[in-house]
C-alpha positions in Angstrom: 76.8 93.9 124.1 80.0 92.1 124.9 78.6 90.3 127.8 75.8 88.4 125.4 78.3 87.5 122.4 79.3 83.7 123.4 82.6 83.7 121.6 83.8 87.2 123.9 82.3 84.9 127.2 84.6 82.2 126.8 87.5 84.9 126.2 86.4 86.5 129.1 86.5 83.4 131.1 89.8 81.7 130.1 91.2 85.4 130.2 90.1 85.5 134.4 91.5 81.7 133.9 95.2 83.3 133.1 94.6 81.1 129.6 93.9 84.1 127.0 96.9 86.5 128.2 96.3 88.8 125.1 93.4 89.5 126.4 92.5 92.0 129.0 89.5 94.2 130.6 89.8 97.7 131.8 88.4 100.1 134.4 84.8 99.4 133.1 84.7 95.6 132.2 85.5 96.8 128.2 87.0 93.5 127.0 89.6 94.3 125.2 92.9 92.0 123.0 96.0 93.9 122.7 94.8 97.1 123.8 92.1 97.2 121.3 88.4 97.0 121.9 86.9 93.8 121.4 83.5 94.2 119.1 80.6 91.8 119.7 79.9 89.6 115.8 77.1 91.7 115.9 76.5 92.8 111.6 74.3 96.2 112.2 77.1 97.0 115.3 79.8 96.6 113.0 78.3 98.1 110.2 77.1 101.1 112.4 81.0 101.2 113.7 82.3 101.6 110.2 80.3 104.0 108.8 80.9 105.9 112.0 84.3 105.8 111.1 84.0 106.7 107.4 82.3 110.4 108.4 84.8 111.4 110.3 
């Protein structure tokens, strides 16, 4: 899902650029800013991500 959110393409793409350097993708093409996963603005993902969260 990260590769079809248009705000995480052009972090992907100034990140390869050297122009995002907080940014970073591991082993698997995760996108990720600071170590942390980046999430897609994506409201049933999200939502689905929190309540995930919430239950454990």
């Amino acid at each position: 899902m990260q590769v079809e959110d248009s705000e995480l393409k052009v972090k992907r793409e100034l990140m390869t650029k050297g122009k995002e350097t907080d940014f970073e993708s591991d082993a698997s093409g995760m996108l990720q800013y600071k170590g942390r996963v980046c999430v897609p603005h994506d409201v049933e993902l999200r939502k689905s991500i929190l309540e995930g969260v919430t239950q454990e």
